[in-house]
C-alpha positions in Angstrom: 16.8 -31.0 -33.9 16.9 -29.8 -37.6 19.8 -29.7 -39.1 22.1 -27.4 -39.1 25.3 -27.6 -40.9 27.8 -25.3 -38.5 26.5 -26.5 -35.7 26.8 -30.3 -36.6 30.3 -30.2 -37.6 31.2 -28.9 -34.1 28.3 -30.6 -31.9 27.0 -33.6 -34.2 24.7 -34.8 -31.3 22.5 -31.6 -31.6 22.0 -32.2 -35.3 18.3 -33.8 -36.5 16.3 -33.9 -39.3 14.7 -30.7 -40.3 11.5 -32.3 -41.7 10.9 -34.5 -38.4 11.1 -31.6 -36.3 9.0 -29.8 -38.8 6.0 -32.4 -38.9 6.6 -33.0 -35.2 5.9 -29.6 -34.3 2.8 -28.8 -36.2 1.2 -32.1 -35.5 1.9 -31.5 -32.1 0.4 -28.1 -32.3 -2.6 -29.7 -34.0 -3.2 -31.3 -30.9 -3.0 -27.8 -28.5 -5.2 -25.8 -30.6 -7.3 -23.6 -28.7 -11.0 -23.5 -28.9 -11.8 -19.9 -31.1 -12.5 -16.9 -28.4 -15.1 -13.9 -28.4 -13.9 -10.6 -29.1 -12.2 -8.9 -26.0 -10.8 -5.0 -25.7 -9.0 -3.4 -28.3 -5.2 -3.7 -27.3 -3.9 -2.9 -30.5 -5.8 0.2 -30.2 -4.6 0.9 -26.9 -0.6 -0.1 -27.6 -0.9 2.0 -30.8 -2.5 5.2 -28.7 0.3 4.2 -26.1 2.5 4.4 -28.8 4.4 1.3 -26.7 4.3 -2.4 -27.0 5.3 -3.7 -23.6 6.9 -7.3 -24.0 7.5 -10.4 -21.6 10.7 -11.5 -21.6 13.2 -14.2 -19.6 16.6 -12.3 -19.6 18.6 -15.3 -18.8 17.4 -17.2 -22.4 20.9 -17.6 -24.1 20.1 -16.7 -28.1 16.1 -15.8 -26.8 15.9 -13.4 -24.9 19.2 -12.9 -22.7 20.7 -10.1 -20.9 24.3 -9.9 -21.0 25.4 -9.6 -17.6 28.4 -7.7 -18.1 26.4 -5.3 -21.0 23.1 -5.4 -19.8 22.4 -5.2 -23.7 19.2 -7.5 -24.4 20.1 -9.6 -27.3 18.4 -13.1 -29.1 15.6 -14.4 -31.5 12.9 -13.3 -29.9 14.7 -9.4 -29.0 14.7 -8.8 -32.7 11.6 -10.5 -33.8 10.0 -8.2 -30.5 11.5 -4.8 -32.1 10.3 -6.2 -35.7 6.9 -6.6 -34.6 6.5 -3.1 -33.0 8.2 -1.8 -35.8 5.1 -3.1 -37.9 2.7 -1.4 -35.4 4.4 1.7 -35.5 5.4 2.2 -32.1 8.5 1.2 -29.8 8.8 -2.1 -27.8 9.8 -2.0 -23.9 10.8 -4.5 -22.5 9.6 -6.3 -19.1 11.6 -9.1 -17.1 9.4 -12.1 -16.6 9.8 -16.0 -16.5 7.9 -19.2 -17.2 6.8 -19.2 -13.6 5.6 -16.0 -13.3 4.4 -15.1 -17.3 0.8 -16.1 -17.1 0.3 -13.4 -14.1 2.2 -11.2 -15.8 -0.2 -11.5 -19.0 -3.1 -11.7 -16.3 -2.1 -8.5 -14.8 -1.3 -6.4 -17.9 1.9 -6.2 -17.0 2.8 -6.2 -20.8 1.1 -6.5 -24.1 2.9 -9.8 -25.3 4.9 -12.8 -24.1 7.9 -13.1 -26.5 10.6 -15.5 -25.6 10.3 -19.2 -27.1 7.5 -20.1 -25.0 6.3 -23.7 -25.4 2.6 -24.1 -26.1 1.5 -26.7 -23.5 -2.4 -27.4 -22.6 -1.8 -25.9 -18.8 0.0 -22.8 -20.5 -2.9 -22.6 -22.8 -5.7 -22.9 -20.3 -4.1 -19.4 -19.4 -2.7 -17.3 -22.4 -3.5 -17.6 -26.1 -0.7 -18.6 -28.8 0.4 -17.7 -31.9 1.5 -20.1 -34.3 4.9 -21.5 -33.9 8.2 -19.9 -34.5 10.6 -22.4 -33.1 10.3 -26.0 -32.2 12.6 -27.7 -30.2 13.5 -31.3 -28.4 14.8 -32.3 -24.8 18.4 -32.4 -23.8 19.9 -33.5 -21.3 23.3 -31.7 -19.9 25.5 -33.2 -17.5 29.4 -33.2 -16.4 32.7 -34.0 -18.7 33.4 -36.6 -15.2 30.4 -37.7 -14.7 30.2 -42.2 -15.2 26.9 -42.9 -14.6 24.8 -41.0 -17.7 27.0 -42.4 -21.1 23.9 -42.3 -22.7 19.8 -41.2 -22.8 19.7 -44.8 -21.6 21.1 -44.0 -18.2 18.8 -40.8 -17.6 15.9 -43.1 -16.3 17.4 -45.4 -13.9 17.5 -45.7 -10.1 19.5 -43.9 -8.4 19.8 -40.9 -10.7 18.8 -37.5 -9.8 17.8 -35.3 -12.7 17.1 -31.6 -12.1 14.4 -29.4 -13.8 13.9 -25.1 -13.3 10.7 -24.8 -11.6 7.7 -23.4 -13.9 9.2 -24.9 -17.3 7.8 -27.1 -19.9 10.7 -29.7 -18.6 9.2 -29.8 -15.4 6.0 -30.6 -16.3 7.0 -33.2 -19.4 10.0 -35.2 -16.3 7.4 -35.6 -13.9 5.0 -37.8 -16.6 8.0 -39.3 -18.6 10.4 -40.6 -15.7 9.5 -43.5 -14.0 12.4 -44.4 -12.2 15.0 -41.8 -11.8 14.6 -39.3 -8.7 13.3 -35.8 -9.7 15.0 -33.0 -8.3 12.7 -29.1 -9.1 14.5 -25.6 -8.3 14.2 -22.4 -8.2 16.2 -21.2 -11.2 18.2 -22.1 -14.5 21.6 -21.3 -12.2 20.3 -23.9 -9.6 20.1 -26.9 -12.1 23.9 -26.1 -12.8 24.9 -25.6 -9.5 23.1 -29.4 -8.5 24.6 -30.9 -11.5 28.5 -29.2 -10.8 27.8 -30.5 -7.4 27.4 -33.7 -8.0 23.8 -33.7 -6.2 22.3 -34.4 -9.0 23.8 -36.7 -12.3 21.3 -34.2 -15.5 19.7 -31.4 -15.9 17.2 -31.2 -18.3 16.9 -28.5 -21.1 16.2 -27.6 -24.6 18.2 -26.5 -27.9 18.9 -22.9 -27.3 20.4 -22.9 -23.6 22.1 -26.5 -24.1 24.2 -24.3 -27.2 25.2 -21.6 -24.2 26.2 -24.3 -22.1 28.7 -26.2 -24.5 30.1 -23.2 -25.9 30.4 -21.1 -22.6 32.0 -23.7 -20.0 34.7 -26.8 -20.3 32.6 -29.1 -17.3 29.2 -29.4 -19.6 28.7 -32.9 -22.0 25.3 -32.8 -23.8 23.4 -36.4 -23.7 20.6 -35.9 -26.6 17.7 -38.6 -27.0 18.3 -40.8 -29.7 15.2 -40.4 -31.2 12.4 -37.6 -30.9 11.8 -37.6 -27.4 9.5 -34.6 -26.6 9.4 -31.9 -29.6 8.1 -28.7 -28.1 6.9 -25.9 -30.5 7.2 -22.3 -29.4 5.0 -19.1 -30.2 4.5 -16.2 -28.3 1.2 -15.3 -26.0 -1.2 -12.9 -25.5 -4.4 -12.5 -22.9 -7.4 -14.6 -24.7 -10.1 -12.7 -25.7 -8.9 -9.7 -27.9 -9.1 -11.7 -31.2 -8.1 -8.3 -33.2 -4.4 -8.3 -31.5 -4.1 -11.6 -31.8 -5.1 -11.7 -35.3 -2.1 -8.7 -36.6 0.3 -10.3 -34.7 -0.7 -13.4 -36.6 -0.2 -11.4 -39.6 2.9 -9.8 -39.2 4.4 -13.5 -37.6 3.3 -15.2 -41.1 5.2 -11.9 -43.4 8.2 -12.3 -41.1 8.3 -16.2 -42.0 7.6 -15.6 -45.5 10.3 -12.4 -46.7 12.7 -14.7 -44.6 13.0 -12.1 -41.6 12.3 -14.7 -38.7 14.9 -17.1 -40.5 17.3 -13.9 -40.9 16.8 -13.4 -37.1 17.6 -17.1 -36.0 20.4 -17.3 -38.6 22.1 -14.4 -36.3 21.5 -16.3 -33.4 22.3 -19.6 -34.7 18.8 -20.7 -34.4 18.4 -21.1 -37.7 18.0 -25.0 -37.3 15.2 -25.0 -35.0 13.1 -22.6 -36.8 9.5 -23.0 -37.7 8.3 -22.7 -40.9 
């Protein structure tokens, strides 16, 4: 990951250079852009008569998107940037539970305007839903027990006889099924399912990205983080839209680049501790 200072003096594995993540990103968004796509309806017309911008979110995205259970107080990157963005629209966000399973029939069904929680731009997810540039960008990690002997290293991950577990419908699903070669793939339902295989003992890693491994290591005293020692698959993440309606697309473009350029979008990650994995 990029570096950032607080979170390297406490957790030096999740450090990595800024600029690597940086060029990874882009160049890997490059590669992902869409084809340009005719004009569709007028959504911005129709959020701005609704007065309402309905937005996608995962509630269980620690520093995203996440609900606090006890609260039930949304609170994360991509909850301000939301609030920011209807804010430039002049009208109030509301905001719908999704999840990377379900988001591209939620978009499909209009069952909100905009997808906003760190979603990473794939070629299957794009086939679906149309991106805006990056905001975040961030590597796999790996997260498995404090007693665990087996996984000392990114070494051990892809070996015989290791069960690694992936939440169904997430970019890690879809990036362990082409990368391991050896190991034993394990795919469940939800986030709290990889933990519970990995507490277990059924399974030795779970597999999982920048944001939820910080919730892990600073929420529980059984979680060790394994990191790659190199760049091992840097994901960036935007936010979606249906295709078609080029004019939506195009303002939230807009008001995505002025938030990265008056330094709101780094103002919003810097609150969430993001600030090392942002965009730019």
């Amino acid at each position: 990951m990029m570096n950032c200072p607080s979170c390297a003096r406490r957790r030096p594995a999740l450090a990595a250079p800024r600029r690597a993540l940086a060029c990874a990103a882009l160049a890997l968004c490059a590669l992902l852009a869409p084809p340009a796509r005719a004009a569709g309806p007028d959504r911005l017309a129709a959020v701005q008569a609704a007065q309402t911008l309905r937005v996608c979110i995962w509630p269980d995205y620690y520093g995203i998107s996440f609900r606090n259970p006890k609260t039930l107080q949304l609170a994360g990157v991509d909850i301000d940037n939301a609030r920011e963005l209807a804010r430039a629209l002049g009208v109030t966000p509301r905001f719908v539970d999704s999840s990377f399973a379900t988001l591209a029939d939620d978009l499909a069904a209009e069952r909100c305007d905009i997808a906003m929680f760190a979603i990473g731009i794939t070629p299957a997810r794009q086939a679906r839903m149309r991106f805006t540039q990056p905001h975040l960008a961030s590597d796999i990690y790996a997260i498995t027990t404090q007693t665990n002997r087996r996984i000392q290293g990114w070494a051990d991950i892809d070996q015989p006889g290791t069960v690694v577990v992936v939440a169904k419908g997430t970019l890690h699903e879809t990036v362990m099924r082409s990368r391991l070669k050896a190991a034993t793939l394990n795919v469940v339902d939800t986030p709290a399912a990889r933990e519970q295989e990995v507490q277990s003992g059924r399974a030795d890693v779970f597999m999982t990205d920048y944001p939820f491994s910080r919730r892990l290591l600073e929420n529980s005293d059984w979680a060790r983080l394994v990191a790659p020692t190199g760049a091992y698959h840097v994901t960036p993440y935007a936010w979606a839209v249906q295709p078609g309606d080029d004019r939506f697309h195009a303002r939230v473009e807009q008001v995505l680049a002025e938030m990265k350029r008056d330094g709101r979008l780094l103002e919003n990650a810097r609150r969430h501790q993001l600030d090392a994995i942002v965009a730019r």
